[in-house]
C-alpha positions as CSV (number, residue, x, y, z in Angstrom):
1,X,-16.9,162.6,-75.0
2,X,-15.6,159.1,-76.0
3,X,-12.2,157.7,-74.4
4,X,-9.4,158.9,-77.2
5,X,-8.5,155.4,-78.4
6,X,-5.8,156.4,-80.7
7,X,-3.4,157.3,-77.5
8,X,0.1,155.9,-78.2
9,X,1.2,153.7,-75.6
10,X,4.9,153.1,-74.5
11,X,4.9,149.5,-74.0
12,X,5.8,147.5,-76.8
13,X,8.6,145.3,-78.4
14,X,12.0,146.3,-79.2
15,X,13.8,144.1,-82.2
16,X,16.3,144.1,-85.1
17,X,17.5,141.9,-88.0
18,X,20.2,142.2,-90.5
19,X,19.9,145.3,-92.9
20,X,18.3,144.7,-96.0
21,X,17.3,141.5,-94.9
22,X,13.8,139.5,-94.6
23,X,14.4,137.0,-92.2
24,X,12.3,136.8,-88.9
25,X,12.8,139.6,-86.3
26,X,14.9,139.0,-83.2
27,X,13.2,140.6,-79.9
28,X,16.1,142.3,-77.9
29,X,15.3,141.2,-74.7
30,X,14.0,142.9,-71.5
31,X,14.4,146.6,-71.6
32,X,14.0,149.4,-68.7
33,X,12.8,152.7,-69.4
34,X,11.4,152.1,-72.4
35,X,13.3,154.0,-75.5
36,X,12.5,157.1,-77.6
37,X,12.6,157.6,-81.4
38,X,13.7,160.9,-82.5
39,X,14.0,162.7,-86.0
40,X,15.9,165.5,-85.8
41,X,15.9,168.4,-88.8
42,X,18.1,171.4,-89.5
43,X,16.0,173.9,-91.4
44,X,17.6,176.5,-93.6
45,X,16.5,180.0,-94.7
46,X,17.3,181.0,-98.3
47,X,17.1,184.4,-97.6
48,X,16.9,186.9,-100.1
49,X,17.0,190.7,-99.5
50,X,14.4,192.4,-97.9
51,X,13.1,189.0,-96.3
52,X,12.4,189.7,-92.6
53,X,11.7,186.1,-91.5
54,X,10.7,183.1,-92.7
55,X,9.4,182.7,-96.3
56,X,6.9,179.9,-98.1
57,X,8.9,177.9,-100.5
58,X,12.3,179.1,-99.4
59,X,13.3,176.6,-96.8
60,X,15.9,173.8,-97.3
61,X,16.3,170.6,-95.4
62,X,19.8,170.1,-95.0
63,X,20.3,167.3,-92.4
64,X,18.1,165.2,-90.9
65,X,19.2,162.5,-88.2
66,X,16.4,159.6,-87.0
67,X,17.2,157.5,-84.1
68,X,15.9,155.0,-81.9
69,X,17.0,154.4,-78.5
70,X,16.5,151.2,-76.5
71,X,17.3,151.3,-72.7
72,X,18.4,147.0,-72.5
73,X,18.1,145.8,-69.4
74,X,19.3,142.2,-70.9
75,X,22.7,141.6,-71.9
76,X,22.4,138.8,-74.3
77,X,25.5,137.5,-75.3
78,X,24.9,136.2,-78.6
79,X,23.4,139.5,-79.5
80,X,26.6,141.9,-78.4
81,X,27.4,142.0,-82.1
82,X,24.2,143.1,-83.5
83,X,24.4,146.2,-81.4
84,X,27.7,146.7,-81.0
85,X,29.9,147.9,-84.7
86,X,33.2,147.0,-84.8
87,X,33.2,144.7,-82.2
88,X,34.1,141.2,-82.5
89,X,32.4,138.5,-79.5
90,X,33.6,134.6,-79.4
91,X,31.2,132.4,-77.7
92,X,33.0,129.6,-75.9
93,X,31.4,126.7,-73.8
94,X,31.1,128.7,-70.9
95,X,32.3,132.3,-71.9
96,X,32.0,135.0,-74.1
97,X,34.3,137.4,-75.2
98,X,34.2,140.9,-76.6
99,X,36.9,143.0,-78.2
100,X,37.0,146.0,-80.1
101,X,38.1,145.9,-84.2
102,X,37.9,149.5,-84.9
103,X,36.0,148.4,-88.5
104,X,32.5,148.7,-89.3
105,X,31.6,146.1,-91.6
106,X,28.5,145.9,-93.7
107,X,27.0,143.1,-91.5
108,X,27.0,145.5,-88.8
109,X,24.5,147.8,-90.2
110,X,20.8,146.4,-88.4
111,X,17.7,147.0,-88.7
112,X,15.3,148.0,-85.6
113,X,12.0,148.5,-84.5
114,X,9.6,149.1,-81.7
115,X,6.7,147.8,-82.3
116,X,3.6,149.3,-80.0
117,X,-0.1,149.7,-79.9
118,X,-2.6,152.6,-79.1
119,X,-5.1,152.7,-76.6
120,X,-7.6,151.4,-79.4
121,X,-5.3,148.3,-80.1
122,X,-3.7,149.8,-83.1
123,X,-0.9,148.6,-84.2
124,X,2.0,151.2,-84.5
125,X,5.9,150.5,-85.9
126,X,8.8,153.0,-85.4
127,X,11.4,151.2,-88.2
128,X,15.2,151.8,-89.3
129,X,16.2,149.9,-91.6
130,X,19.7,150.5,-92.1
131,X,21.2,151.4,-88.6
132,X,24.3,151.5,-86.2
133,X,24.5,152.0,-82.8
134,X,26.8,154.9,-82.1
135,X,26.3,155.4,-78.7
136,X,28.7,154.8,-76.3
137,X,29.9,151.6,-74.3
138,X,28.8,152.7,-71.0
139,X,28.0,150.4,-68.6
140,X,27.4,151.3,-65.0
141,X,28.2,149.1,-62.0
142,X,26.4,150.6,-59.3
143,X,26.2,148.8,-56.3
144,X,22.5,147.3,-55.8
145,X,21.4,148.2,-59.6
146,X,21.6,146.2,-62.9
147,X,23.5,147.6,-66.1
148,X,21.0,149.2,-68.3
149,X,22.6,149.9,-71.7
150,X,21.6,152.6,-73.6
151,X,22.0,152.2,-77.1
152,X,20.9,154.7,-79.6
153,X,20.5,153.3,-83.2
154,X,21.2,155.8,-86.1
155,X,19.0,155.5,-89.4
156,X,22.1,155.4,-92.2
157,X,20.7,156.3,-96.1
158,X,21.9,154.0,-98.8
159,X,24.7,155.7,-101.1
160,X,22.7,155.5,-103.9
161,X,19.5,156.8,-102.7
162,X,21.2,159.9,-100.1
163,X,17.7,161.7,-100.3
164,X,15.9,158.7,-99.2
165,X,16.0,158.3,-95.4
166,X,15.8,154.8,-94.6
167,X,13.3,154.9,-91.6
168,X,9.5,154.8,-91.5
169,X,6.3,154.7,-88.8
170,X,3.5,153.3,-89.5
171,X,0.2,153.6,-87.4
172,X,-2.5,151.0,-88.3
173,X,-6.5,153.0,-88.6
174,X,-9.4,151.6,-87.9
């Protein structure tokens, strides 16, 4: 039996951009522990009477959330915007500030990606392209450890396309 070369590997490159925009990707910096990207469903039975289960054709989708998480293990201070919302950070000479401004503006929407490989070489891309981080600001100082932020983008649909989630994965074939 061959080696399975299309094995997904977790090591790869985490990086965002402005939403909607086509400039060059920014890498996010070192991470630790990876990150995950989930799509989650809620499925719903449109049960008739006499139905005992679940029945072909009569099955709604009415939610479905996508995220991807990065673990950073690099705080980089021109960055704290792009995955922060709401927050506003002023870069001084020596010194940069972050405050909270309760407002999430449309520059605050990102887009991310991981960008990985297979065990072949493949090229595979998890993608959102229209994203907040909603997670949290929880940074842990434990003695002998680094901060590793967790931040946990959530793909966001456009208003005028609601139906369309605005996430994608591609896996390269050989």
């Amino acid at each position: 039996m061959a080696f399975p070369r299309d094995m997904m590997l977790g090591e790869g490159v985490f990086s965002f951009r402005d939403a909607g925009s086509t400039a060059s990707w920014t890498d996010v910096g070192a991470t630790r522990g990876g990150g995950v990207f989930h799509m989650a469903r809620e499925y719903r039975k449109r049960e008739a009477d006499g139905d005992r289960g679940w029945v072909k054709g009569r099955v709604a989708i009415d939610n479905e959330e996508t995220t991807l998480t990065i673990r950073s293990l690099e705080m980089l201070p021109g960055n704290i915007n792009a995955f922060h919302p709401a927050m506003t950070s002023s870069a001084g000479a020596n010194l940069t500030t972050i405050t909270s401004n309760l407002v999430i503006a449309d520059g605050d929407y990102k887009a991310v990606k991981f960008t990985g490989k297979t065990d072949g070489g493949n090229a595979c891309v998890a993608t959102l392209n229209y994203a907040l981080n909603m997670a949290d600001l929880n940074w842990e100082f434990l003695d002998k450890n680094e901060v590793v932020e967790e931040l946990v983008f959530t793909a966001f649909s456009l208003e005028a396309t609601t139906s369309v989630p605005e996430w994608s994965f591609t896996m390269a074939t050989t």
